[in-house]
C-alpha positions as CSV (number, residue, x, y, z in Angstrom):
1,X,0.0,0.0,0.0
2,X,1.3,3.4,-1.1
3,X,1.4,6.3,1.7
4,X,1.5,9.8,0.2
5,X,1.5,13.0,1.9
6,X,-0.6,15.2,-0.7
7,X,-1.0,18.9,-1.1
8,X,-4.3,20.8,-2.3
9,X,-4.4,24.9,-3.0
10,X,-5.9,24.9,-6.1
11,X,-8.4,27.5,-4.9
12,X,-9.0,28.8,-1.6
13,X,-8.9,26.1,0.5
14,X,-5.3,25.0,1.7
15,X,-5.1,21.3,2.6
16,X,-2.9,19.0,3.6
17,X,-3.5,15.1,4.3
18,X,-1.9,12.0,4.4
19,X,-3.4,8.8,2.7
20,X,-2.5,5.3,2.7
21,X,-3.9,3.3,-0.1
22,X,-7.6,4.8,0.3
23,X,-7.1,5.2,4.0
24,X,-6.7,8.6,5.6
25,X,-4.5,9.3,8.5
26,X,-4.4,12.9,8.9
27,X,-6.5,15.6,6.9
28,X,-5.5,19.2,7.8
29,X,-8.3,22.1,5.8
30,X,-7.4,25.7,6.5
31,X,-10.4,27.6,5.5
32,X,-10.1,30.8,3.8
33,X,-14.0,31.7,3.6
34,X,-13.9,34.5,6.1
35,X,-10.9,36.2,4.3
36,X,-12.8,36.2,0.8
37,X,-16.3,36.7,2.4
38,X,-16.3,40.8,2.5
39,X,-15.5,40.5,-1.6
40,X,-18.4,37.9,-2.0
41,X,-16.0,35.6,-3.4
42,X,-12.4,34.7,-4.0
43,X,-9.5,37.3,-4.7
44,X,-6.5,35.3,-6.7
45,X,-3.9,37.2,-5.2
46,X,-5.0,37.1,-1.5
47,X,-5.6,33.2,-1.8
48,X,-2.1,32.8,-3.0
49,X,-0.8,34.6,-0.5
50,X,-2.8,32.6,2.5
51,X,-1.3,30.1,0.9
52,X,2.1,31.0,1.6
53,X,1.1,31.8,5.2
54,X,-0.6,28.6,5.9
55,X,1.3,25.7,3.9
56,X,4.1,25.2,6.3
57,X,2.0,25.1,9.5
58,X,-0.5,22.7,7.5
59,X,2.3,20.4,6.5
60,X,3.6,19.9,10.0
61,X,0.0,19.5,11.5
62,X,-0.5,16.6,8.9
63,X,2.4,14.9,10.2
64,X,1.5,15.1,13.8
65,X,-2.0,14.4,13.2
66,X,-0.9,11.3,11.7
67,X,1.8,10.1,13.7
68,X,3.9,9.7,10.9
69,X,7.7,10.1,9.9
70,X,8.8,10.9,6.7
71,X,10.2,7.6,6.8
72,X,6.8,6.3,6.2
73,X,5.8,8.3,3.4
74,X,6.2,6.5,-0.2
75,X,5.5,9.6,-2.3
76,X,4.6,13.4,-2.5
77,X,1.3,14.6,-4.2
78,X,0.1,18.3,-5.3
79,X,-2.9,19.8,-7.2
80,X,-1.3,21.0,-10.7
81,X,-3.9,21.5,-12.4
82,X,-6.9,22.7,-13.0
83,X,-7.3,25.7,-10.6
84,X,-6.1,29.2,-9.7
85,X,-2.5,29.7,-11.3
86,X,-0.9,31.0,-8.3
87,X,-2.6,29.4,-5.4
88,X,-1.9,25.8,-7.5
89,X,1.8,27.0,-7.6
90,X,2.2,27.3,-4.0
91,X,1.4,23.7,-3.3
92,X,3.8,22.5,-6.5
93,X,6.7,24.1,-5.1
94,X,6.0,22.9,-1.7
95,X,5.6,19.5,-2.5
96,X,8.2,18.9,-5.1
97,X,10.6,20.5,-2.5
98,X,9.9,18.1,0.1
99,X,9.8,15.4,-2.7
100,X,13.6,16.8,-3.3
101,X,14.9,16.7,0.0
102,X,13.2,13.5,1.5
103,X,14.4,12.1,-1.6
104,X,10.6,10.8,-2.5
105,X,9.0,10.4,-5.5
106,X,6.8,13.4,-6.6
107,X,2.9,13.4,-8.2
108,X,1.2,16.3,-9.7
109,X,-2.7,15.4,-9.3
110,X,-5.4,16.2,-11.7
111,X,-8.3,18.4,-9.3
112,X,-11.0,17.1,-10.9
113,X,-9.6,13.3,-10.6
114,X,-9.5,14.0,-6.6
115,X,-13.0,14.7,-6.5
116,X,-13.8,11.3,-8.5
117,X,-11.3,9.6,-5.6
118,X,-13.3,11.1,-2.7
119,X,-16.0,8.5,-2.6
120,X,-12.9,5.7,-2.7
121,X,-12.2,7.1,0.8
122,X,-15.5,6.2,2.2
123,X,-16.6,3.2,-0.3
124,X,-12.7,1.6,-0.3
125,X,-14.5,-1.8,-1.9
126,X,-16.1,0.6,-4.7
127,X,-14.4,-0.2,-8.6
128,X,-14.8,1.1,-11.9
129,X,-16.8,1.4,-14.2
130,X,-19.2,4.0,-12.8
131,X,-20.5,7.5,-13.3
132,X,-19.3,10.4,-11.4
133,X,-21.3,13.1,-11.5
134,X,-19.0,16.3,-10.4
135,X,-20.6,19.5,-9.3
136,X,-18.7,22.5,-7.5
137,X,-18.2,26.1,-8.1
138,X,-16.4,25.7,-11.8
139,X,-17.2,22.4,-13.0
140,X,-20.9,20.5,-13.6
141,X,-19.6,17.6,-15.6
142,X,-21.0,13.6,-16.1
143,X,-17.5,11.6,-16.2
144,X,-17.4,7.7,-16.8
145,X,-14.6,6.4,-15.0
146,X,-13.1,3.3,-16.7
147,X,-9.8,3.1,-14.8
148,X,-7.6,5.1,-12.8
149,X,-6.4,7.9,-15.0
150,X,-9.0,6.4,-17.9
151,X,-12.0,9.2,-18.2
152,X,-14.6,10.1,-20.3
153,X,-16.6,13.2,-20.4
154,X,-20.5,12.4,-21.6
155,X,-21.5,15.8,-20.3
156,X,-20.5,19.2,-19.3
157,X,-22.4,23.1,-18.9
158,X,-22.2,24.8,-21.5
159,X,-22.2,27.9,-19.3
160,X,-22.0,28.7,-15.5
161,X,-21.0,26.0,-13.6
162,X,-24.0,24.6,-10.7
163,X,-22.0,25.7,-7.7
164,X,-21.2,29.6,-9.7
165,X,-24.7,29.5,-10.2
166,X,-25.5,28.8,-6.7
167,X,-23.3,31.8,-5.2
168,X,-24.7,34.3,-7.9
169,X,-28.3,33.9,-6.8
170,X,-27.6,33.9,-3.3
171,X,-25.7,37.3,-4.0
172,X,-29.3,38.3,-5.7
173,X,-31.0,36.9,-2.4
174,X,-28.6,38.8,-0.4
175,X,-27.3,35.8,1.2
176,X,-23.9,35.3,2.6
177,X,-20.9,33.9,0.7
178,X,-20.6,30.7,-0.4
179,X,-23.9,30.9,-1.6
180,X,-24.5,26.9,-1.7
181,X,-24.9,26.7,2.0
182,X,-26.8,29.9,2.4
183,X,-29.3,28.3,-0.3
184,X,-29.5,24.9,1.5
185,X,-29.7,26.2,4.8
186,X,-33.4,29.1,3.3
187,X,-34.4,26.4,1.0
188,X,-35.6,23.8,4.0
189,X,-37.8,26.9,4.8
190,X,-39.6,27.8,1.7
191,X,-42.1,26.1,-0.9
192,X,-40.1,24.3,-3.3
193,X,-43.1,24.8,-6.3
194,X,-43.8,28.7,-4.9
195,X,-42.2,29.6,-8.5
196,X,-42.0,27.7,-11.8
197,X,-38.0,28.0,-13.0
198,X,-36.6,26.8,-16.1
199,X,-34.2,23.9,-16.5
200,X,-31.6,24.9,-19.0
201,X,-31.0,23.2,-22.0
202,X,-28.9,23.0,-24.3
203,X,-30.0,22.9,-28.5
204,X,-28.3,20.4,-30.5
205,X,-27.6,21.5,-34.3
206,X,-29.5,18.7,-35.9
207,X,-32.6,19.6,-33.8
208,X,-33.3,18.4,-30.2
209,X,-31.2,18.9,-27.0
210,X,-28.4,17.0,-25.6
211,X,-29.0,14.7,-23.0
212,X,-26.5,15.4,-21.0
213,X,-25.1,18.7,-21.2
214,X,-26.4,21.4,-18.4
215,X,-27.2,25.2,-19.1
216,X,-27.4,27.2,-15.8
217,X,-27.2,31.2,-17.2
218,X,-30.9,31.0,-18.3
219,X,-32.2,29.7,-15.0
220,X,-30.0,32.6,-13.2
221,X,-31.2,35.3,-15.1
222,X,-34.9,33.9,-14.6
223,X,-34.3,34.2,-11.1
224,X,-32.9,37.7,-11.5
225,X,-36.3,39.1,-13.4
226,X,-38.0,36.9,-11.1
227,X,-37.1,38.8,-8.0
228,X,-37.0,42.6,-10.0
229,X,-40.6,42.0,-10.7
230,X,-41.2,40.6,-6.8
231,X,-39.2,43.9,-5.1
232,X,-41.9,46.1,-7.5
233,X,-45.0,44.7,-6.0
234,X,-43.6,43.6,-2.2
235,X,-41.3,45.3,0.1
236,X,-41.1,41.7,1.5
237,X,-39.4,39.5,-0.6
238,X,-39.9,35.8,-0.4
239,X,-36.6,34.5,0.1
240,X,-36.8,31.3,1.3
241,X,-39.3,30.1,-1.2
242,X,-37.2,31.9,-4.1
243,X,-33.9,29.8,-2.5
244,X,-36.2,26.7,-2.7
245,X,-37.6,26.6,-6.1
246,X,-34.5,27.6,-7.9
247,X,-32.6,24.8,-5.2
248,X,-35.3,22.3,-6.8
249,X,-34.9,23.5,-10.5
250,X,-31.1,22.3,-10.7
251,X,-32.0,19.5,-8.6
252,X,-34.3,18.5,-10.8
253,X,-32.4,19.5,-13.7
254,X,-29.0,17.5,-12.9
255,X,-31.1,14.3,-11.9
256,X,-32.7,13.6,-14.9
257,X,-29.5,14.4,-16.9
258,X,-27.6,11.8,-14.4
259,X,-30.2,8.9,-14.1
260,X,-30.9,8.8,-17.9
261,X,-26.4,9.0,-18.8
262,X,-26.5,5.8,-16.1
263,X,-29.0,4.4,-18.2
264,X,-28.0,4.9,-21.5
265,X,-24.0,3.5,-20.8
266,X,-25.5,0.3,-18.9
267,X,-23.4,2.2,-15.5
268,X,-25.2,0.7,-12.6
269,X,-23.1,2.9,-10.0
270,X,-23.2,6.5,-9.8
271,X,-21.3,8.4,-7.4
272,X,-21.0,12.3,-6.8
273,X,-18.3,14.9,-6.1
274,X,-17.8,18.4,-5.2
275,X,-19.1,21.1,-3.4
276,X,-22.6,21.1,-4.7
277,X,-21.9,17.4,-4.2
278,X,-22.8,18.3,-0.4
279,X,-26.6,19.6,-1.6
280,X,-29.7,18.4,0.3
281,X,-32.2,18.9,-1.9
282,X,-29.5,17.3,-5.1
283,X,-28.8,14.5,-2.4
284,X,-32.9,13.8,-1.9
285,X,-33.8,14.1,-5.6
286,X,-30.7,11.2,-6.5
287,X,-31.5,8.9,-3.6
288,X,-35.1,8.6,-4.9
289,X,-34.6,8.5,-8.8
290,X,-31.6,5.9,-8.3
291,X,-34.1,4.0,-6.1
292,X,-37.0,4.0,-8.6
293,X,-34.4,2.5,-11.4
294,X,-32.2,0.0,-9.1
295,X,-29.0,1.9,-9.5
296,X,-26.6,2.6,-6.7
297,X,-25.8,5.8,-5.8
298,X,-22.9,6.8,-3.5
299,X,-22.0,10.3,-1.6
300,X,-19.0,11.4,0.0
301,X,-19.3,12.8,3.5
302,X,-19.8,16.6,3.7
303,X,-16.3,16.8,4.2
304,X,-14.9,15.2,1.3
305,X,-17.1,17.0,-1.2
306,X,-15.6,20.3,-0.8
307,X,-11.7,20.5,-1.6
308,X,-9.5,18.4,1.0
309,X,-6.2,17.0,0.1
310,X,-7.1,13.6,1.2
311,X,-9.2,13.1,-1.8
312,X,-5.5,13.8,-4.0
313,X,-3.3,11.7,-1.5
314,X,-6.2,9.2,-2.9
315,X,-5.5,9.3,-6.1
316,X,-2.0,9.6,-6.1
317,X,-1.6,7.0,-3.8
318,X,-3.3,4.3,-6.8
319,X,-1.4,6.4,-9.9
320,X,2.4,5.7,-7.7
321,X,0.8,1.9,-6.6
322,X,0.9,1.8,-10.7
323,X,4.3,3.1,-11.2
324,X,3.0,6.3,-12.2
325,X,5.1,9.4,-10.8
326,X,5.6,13.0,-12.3
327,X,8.5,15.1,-13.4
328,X,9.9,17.7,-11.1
329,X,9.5,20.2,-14.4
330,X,5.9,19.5,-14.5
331,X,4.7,22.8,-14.2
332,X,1.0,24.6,-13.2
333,X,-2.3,24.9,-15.7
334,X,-4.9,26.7,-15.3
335,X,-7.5,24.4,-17.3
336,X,-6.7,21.0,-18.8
337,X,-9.2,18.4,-19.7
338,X,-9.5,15.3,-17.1
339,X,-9.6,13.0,-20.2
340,X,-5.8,14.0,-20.9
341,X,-4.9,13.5,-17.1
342,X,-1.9,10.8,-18.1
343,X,0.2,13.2,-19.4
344,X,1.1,14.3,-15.8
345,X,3.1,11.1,-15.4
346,X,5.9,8.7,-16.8
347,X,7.0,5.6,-15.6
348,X,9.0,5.4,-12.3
349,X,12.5,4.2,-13.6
């Protein structure tokens, strides 16, 4: 079994955990919410330099937390890519310098492949293939995992992402930032069916719509009109049921894309990641469409769905277990599809 100390600061969260095989013995998850909260979101530059400020402290925590040497850690592992330029370089450096002076093997970890690995932590029996369906502030995206580092995308927005979505209506709410929570937290409150959104979709050339792909602009501006026209005839607006019935929309929206992709590949497995991941009302609307067509569906716990290291010490723990390791010139990108995640590693000589 492969123990890695991984590294995550592709956004705003700096994290620190360390994983053997698909066990973890220390997570460490340094928050930088209130820091970004007065901008109603995050500022590049001050996450990098949190970053900076935190990454040593984390390291040393995970280490303690774990009861660990550095004799017992196989290999290093850090976010490259996708993410924040300069918050994702922060971790590289850190990582491929203590892969450099413990003299261990270094892994740069694909973002989107750590959120697919985060449901190996808590199902350690579960194997490909299944569907992930992977929801957080940039990405909404239907992935078929065939293999470690084997992907393929069947669907993807073609605009806002569900969790981007999520924050920019609670910001029209006047709800606190991250707006997912906020929404979750009003939406238990309101009427669910108070107002009729609708579900994006997304035209197809030769006539139609695609299946699978998710449109979430439309449904934000609907909300937008929605509650311009609501502040001209009540000084009283309805938030919770506004929070509600848009919370149901994408609900809705993503289940049917998911159920019917699970379908349609013969996938009798279906597991979730990301933020949004973490979703009552997404979590309710699953549970009883994967009952009503026997498939099994499988969530992280809350704190796996937002970004943790453990779920990249994970991954990187099966990619070295498969002779897989990274170059130390392996550099930072800010976008790069999950489908060529193999490029990030050669053979360990």
């Amino acid at each position: 079994m492969a123990c890695v100390l991984a590294i995550e600061t592709s956004c705003d969260e700096t994290a620190v955990a360390i994983v053997k095989d698909r066990t973890c013995c220390s997570s460490i998850v340094s928050s930088q919410i209130p820091v970004h909260q007065m901008y109603g979101g995050v500022v590049p530059e001050v996450a990098s330099r949190s970053h900076v400020e935190k990454i040593n402290e984390a390291i040393a925590f995970a280490l303690l937390e774990a009861q660990l040497d550095w004799g017992a850690i196989d290999g290093v592992a850090a976010t490259c890519a996708p993410g924040l330029v300069g918050s994702l370089l922060v971790g590289l450096t850190a990582a491929k310098t203590l892969a450099v002076v413990h003299q261990k093997p270094f892994l740069g970890i694909h973002h989107l492949e750590g959120h697919i690995y985060a449901t190996y932590l808590s199902e350690p029996e579960l194997k490909p293939p299944f569907l992930c369906l992977l929801v957080s502030g940039g990405h909404t995206s239907l992935i078929y995992v065939k293999d470690c580092g084997k992907y393929e995308m069947l669907g993807a927005t073609r605009d806002d992402a569900a969790g981007e979505a999520f924050d920019k209506v609670a910001r029209l709410l006047n709800l606190s930032y991250p707006g997912g929570p906020a929404i979750d937290k009003l939406a238990k409150q309101g009427n669910p069916a108070a107002f009729p959104l609708p579900e994006g979709k997304v035209s197809l050339p030769s006539g139609g719509y695609h299946p699978y792909d998710s449109s979430f602009s439309g449904l934000k501006t609907a909300v937008l009109r929605l509650v311009q026209k609501l502040e001209q005839e009540t000084s009283d607006l309805p938030v919770s049921d506004l929070a509600a019935s848009f919370q149901e929309t994408v609900a809705r929206s993503l289940t049917k894309r998911v159920i019917r992709c699970a379908l349609d590949y013969g996938l009798d497995t279906i597991t979730l990641g990301g933020g949004v991941a973490a979703n009552s009302g997404l979590r309710k609307h699953l549970q009883e469409a994967a009952v009503g067509h026997n498939l099994q569906i499988l969530f992280p716990p809350l704190n796996l769905c937002t970004d943790n290291a453990a779920m990249i010490g994970c991954a990187a723990a099966d990619h070295l277990s498969r002779g897989h390791s990274s170059s130390l010139t392996l550099g930072v990108q800010s976008r790069l599809p999950i489908t060529e995640v193999m490029q990030l590693y050669k053979a360990l000589g």
